[in-house]
C-alpha positions as CSV (number, residue, x, y, z in Angstrom):
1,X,-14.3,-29.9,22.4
2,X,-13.9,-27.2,24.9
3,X,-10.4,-28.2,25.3
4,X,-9.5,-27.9,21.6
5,X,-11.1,-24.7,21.3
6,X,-9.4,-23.0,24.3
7,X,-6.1,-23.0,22.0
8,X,-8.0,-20.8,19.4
9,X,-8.0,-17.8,21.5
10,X,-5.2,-15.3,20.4
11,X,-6.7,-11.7,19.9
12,X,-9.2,-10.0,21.8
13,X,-11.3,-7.9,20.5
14,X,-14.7,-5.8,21.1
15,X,-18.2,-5.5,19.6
16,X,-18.4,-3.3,16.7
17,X,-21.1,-0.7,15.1
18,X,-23.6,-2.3,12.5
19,X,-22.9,-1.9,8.5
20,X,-25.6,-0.5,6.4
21,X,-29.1,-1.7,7.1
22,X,-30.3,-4.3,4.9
23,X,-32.1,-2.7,1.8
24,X,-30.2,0.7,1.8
25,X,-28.1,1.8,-0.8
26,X,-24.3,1.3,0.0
27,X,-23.0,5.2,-0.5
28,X,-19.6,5.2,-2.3
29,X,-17.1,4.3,0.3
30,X,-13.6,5.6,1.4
31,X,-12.9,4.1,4.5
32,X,-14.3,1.4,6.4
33,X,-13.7,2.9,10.1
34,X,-14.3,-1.2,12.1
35,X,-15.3,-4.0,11.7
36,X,-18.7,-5.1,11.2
37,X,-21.2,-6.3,13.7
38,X,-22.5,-10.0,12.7
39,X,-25.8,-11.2,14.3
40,X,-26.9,-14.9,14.9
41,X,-29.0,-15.3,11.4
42,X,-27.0,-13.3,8.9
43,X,-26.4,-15.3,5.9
44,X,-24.3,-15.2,2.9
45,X,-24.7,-18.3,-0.3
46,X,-21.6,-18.1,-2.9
47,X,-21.7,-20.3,-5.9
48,X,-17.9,-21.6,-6.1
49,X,-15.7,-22.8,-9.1
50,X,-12.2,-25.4,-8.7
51,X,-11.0,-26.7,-12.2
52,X,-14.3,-28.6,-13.8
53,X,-16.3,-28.8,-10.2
54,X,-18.7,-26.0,-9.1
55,X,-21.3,-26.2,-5.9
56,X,-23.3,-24.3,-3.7
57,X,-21.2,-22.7,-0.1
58,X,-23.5,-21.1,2.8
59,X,-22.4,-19.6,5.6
60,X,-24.8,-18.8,8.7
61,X,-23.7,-16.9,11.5
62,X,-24.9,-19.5,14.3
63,X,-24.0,-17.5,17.7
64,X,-21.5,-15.1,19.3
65,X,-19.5,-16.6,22.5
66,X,-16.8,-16.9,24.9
67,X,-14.1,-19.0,24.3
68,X,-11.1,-18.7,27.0
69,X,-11.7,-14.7,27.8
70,X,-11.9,-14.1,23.7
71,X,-15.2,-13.5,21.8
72,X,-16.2,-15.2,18.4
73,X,-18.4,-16.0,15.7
74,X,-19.4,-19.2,15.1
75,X,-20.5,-20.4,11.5
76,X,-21.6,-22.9,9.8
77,X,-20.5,-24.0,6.7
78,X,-22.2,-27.1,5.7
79,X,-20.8,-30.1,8.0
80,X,-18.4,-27.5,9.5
81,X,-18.2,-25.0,11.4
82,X,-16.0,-21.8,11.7
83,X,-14.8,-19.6,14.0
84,X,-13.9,-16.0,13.6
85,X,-12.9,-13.2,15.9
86,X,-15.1,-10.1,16.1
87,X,-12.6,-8.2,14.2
88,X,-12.9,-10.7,11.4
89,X,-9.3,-12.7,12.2
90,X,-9.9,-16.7,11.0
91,X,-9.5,-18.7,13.9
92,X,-10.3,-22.7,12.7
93,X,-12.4,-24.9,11.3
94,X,-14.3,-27.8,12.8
95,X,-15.7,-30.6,11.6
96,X,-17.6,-33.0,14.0
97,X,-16.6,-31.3,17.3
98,X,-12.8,-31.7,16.5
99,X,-10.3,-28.8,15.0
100,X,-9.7,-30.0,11.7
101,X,-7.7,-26.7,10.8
102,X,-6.7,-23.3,12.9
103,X,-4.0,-20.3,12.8
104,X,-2.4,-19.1,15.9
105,X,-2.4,-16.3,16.1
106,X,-5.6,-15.9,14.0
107,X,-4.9,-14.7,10.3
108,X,-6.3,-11.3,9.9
109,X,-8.7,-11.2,6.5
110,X,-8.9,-7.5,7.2
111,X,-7.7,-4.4,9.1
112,X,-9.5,-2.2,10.7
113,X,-9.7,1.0,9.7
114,X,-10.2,-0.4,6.1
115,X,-8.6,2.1,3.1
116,X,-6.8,1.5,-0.3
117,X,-3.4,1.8,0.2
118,X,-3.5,0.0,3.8
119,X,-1.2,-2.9,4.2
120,X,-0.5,-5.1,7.0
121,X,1.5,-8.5,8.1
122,X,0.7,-11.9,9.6
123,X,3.4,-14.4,11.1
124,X,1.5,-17.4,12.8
125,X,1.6,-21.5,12.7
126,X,-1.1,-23.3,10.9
127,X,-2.0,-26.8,11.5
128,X,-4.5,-29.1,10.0
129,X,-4.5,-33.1,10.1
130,X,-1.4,-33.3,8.0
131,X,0.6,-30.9,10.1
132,X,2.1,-28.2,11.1
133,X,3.2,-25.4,8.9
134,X,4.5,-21.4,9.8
135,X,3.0,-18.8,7.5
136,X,4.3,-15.3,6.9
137,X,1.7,-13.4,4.8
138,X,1.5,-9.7,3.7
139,X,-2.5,-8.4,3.0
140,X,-2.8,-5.0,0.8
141,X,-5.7,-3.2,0.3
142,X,-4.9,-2.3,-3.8
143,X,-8.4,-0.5,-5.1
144,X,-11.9,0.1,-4.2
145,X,-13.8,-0.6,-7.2
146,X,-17.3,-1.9,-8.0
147,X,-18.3,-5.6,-8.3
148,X,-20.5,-7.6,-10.4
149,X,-21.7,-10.9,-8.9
150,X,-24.8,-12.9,-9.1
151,X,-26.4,-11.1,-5.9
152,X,-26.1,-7.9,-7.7
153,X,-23.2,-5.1,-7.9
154,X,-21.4,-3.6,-5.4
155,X,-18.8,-0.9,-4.0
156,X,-15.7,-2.8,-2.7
157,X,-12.2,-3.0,-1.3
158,X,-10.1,-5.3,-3.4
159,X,-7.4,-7.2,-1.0
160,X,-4.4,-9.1,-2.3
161,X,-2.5,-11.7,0.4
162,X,0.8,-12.9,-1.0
163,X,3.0,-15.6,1.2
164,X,6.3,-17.0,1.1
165,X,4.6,-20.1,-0.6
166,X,2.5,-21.2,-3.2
167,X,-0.9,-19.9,-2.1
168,X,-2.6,-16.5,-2.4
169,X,-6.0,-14.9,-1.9
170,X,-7.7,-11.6,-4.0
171,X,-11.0,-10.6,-2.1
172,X,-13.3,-8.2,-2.3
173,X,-15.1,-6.6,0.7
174,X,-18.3,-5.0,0.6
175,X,-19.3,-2.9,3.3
176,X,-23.0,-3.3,2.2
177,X,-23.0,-7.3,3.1
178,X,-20.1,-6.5,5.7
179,X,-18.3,-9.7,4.2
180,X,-16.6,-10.7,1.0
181,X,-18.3,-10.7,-2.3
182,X,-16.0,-12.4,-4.4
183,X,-12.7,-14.6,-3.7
184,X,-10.1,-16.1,-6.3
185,X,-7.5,-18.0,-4.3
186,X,-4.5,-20.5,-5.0
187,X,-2.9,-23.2,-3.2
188,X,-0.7,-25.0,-5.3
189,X,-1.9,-25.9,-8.3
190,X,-5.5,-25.2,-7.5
191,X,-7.3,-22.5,-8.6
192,X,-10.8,-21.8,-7.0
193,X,-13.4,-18.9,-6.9
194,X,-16.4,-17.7,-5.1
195,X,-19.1,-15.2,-6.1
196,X,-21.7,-14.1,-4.0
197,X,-25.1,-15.1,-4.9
198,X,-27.3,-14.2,-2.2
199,X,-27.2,-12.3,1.0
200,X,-29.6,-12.6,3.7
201,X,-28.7,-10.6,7.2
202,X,-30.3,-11.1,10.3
203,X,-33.0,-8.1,12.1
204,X,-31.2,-5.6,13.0
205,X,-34.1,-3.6,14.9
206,X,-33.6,-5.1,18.4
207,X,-30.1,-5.4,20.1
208,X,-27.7,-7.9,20.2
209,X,-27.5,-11.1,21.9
210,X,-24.8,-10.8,24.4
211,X,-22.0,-13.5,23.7
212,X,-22.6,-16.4,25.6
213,X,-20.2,-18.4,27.5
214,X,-18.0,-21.8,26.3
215,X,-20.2,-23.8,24.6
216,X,-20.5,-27.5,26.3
217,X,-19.2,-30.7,24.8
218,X,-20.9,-31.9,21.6
């Protein structure tokens, strides 16, 4: 596995400030200054739609490491897991210690600092089992506006990625659960959506673990 994973590094990036503490009310936002500091622990459940099917998605941060000099998150996501950069750039999916999908360079969800009106660009080669495909995507930030979903409501930055294809994305970012809240995307005919139904972050009253280095074969 190590070997497949070396080809995900592509950004580096360093450790960012906490978001709000769990519990505290989210003031109304302007700017988002970086990117938030995930912990081993933090948690975040989304109830998701696709035509007539609708299910359960949890994602759990599982550790911070060291992949070829660049640091990431790993999650899981059911069988999966997922790898994101600490600025919050998608890196790949795995799926029983093999790459089932990646993006080099990894696709930046978000830009740090965070504002409406912010816009930014992504060239880079995604592959998955069926291939190889370049992508040229452009992400605007379009409004900060409040969100009801079933975890609640929140103050959020609503993104927009349009490509050269037949996918796109519209997200909304809450600083209070530093991750999205909501998520209607497109690829191809497919229409899907995710709402966020519970959020459960990790202690944030000791500091955190230092990344570790490449995780061994599995």
């Amino acid at each position: 596995m190590v070997s497949l994973l070396l080809a995900l590094a592509g950004c580096a990036s360093q450790d960012r400030p906490a978001g709000p503490v769990a519990g505290e009310t989210a003031p109304a936002i302007s700017t988002v200054p970086s990117a938030p500091r995930w912990r081993p622990g933090d948690r975040w459940v989304y109830g998701w739609t696709s035509g007539t099917e609708s299910g359960l998605k949890t994602l759990e941060v599982l550790e911070i490491t060291e992949i070829n000099g660049v640091t990431f998150y790993r999650l899981r996501d059911g069988d999966r897991e997922v790898f994101w950069t600490l600025d919050l750039r998608w890196a790949a999916t795995t799926e029983g210690g093999r790459v089932a999908a990646r993006m080099r360079p990894p696709q930046p969800w978000f830009t740090w600092p965070l504002e409406v009106g912010r816009t930014w660009t992504h060239r880079g080669a995604y592959e998955d089992r069926s291939g190889k495909a370049e992508f040229s995507d452009t992400f605007s930030v379009v409004a900060r506006e409040a969100v009801e979903v079933p975890a609640g409501r929140f103050d959020a930055f609503k993104i927009v990625r349009q490509t050269e294809r037949r996918d796109s994305d519209l997200y909304w970012y809450a600083p209070e659960v530093r991750f999205y809240v909501r998520w209607i995307g497109r690829r191809g005919d497919t229409q899907f959506e995710e709402q966020l139904r519970e959020h459960q972050p990790a202690p944030r009253l000791i500091p955190a673990p230092a990344p570790t280095g490449p995780p061994s074969t599995r």
